[in-house]
BAKE-305306 format. One record per atom (N, C-alpha, C): z, y, x. Coordinates in pm, whole numbers, padded with zeros to 5 digits, always signed. Atoms other than C-alpha are relative to their C-alpha. Last residue first. Example, Ala and Ser with C-alpha at 12.3 -4.5 7.8 and 13.67 -1.06 7.14 Angstrom:
// residues 2
-00006-00119-00082;+00714-00106+01367;+00073+00109-00077;+00000-00119+00089;+00780-00450+01230;+00000+00120+00090;
//
This chain:
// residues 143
-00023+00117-00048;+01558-01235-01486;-00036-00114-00143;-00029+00095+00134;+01377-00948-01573;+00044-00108+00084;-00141+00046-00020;+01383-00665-01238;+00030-00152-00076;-00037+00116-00094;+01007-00677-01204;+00118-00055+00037;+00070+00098+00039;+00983-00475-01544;-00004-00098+00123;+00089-00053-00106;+01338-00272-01481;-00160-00122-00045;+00060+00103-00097;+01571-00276-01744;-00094+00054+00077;-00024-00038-00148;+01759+00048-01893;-00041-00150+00105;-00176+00046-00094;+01843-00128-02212;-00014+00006+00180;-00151+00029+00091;+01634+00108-02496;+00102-00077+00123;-00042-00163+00016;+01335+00204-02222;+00202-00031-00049;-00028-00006-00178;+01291-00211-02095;+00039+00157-00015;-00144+00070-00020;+01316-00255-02516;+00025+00005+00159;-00128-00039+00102;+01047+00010-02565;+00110-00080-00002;-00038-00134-00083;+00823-00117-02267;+00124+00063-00089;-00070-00024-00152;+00846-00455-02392;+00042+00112+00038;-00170+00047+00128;+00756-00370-02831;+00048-00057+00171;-00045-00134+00056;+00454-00169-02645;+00106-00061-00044;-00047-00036-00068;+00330-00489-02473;+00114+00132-00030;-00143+00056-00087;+00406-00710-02755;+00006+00076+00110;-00040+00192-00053;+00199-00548-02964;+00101+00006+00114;-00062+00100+00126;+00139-00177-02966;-00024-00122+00062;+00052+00118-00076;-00063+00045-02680;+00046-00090-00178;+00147-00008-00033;-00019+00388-02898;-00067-00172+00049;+00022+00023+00153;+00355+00295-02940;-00184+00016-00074;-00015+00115+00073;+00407+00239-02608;-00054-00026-00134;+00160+00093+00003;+00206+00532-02511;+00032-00130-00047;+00105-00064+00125;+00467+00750-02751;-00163-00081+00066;+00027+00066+00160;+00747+00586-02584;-00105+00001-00085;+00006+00151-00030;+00661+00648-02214;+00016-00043-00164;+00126+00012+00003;+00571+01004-02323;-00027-00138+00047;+00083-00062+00159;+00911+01058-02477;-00119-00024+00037;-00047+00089+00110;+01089+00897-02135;-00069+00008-00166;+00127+00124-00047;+00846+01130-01936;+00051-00143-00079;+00051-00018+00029;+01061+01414-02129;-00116-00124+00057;+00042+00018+00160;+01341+01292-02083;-00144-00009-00049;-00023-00135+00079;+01339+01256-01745;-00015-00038-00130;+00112-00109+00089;+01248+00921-01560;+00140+00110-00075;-00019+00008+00150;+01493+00804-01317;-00077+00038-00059;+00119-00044+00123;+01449+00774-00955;-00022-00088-00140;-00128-00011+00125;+01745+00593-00740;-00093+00127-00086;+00088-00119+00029;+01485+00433-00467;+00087+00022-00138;+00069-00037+00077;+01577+00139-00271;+00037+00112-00061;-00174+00013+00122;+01622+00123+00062;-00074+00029-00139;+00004-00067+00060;+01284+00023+00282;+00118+00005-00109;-00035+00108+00075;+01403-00128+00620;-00036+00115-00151;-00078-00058+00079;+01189+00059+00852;+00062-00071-00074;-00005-00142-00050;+00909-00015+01095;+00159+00030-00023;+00036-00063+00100;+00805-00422+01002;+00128+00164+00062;-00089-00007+00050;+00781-00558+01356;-00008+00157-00127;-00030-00120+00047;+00416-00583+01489;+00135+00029-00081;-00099+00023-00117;+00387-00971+01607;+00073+00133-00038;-00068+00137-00030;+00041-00963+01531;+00119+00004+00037;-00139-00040+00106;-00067-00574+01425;+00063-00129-00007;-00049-00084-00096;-00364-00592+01728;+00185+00008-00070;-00025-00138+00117;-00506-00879+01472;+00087+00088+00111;-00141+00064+00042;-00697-01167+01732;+00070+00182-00042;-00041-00066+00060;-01054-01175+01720;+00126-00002-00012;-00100-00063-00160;-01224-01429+01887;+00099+00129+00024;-00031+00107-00104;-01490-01490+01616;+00119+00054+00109;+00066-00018-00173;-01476-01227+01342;+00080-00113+00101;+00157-00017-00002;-01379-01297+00959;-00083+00023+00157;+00074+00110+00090;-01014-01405+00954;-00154-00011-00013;-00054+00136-00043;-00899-01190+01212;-00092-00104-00050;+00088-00026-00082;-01069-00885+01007;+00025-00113+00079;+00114+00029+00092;-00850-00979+00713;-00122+00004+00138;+00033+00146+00004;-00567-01004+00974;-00148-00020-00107;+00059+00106-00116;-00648-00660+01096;-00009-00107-00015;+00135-00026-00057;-00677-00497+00753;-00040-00093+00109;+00043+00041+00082;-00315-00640+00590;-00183-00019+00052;+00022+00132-00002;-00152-00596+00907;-00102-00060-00090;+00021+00019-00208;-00280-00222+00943;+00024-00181-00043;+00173-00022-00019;-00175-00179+00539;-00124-00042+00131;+00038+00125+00121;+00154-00338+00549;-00140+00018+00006;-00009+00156-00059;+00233-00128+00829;-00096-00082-00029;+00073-00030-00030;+00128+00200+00644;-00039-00125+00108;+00125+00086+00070;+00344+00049+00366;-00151+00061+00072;-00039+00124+00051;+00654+00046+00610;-00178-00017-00108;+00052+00124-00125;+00570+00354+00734;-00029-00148-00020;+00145-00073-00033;+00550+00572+00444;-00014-00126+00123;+00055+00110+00102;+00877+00363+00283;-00158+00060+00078;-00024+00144-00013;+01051+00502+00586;-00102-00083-00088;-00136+00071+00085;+01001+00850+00567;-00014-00129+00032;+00000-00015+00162;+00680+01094+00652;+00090-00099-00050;-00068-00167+00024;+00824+01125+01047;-00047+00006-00159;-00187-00012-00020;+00793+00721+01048;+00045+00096-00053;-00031-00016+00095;+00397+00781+01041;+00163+00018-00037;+00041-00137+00053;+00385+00899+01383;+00003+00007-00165;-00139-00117-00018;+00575+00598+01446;-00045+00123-00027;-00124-00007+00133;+00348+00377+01265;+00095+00097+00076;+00019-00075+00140;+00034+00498+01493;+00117-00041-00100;+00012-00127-00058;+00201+00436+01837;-00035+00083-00135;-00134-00078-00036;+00301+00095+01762;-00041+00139-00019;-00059-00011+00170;-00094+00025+01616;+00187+00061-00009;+00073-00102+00039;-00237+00182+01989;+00084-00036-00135;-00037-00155-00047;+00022-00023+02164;-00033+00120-00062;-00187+00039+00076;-00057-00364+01962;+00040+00147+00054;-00057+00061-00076;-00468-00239+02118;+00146-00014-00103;-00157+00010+00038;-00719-00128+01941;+00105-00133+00049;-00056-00077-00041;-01050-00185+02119;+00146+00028-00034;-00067+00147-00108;-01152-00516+01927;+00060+00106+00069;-00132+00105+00056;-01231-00319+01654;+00104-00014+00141;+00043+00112+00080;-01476-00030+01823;+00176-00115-00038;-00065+00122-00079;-01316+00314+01870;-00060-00147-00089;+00128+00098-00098;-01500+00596+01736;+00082-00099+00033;+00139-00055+00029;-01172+00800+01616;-00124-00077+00082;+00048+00111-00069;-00844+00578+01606;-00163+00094+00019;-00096+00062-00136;-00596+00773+01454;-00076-00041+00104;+00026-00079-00044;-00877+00899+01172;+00111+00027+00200;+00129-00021+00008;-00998+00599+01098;+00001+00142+00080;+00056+00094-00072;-00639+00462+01032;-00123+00062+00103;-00149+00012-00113;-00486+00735+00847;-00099-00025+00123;+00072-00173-00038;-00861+00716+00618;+00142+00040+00134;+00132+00025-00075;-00741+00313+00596;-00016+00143+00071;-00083+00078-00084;-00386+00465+00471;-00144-00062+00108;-00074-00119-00052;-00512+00664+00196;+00003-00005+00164;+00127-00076-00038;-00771+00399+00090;+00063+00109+00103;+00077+00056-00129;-00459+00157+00092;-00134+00052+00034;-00044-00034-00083;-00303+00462-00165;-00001-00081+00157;+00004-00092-00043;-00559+00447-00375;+00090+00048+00126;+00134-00050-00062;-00625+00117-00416;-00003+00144+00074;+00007+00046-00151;-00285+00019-00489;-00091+00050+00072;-00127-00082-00106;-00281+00280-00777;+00021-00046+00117;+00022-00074-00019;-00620+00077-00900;+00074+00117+00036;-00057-00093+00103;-00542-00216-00902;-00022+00137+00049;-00185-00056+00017;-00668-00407-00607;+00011+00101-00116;-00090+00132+00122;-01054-00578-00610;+00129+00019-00052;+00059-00027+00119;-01228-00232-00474;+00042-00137-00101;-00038-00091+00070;-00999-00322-00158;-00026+00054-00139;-00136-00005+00046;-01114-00641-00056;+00063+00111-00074;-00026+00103+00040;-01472-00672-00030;+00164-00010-00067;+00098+00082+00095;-01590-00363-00052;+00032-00149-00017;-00031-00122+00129;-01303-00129+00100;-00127-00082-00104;-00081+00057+00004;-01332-00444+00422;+00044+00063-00208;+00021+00065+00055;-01650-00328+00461;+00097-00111-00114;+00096+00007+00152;-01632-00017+00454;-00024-00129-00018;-00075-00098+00107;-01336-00028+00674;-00093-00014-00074;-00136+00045+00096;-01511-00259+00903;+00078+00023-00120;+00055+00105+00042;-01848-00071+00945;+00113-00106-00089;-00020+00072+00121;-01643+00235+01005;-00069-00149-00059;+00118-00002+00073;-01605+00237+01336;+00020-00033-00136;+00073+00124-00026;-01281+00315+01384;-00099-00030-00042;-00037+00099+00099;-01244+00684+01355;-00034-00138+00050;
//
């Protein structure tokens, strides 16, 4: 693994601040990391060594790579930013995949349990989710 010193430190400063579905799946993605890389100090990883680990991701789909990318740039430049002389191995790293988007619908039945927390939550967020249900909007779609 890469030493962990980084990773833990990085999972304390930065990570334990992210929502908590982000969190889980840039923990996912660190543990990737850690385990790609076993013992190896920072500065060791090479642009060759981070190439080498998104294509092995690649074979789990496009969007897998693409936010295993995101993750690797996200780590090394944070690490960049904090160590002298340090330059991010993921610099320059072309994003993997183009991610398409994604034609997943809820079901009925997750449609009935999206209404029933709306209506549990109430106020304005619950009177949103029930009008983004009723006209098929998206919540980052709203223009």
């Amino acid at each position: 693994m890469i030493r962990s010193r980084p990773i833990a430190l990085y999972r304390e400063k930065h990570v334990n601040g992210l929502r908590k579905g982000t969190a889980v799946y840039v923990n996912a993605d660190l543990e990737r990391m850690q385990d790609e890389w076993p013992g190896r100090a920072l500065r060791s990883i090479s642009k060759r060594d981070v190439i080498l680990a998104i294509d092995k991701v690649v074979k789990r789909g496009p969007s897998a790579a693409v936010t295993f990318w995101k993750v690797c740039r996200a780590f090394f430049s944070w690490c960049e930013s904090r160590e002298d002389d340090f330059l991010s191995p993921a610099r320059g790293v072309k994003r993997p995949a183009k991610e398409g988007s994604r034609d997943r619908v809820l079901d009925d039945a997750e449609l009935k349990l999206t209404w029933q927390a709306a209506d549990a939550a109430g106020g304005a967020v619950g009177a949103l989710v029930k009008l983004l249900i009723l006209t098929g909007g998206r919540r980052n779609k709203m223009k």
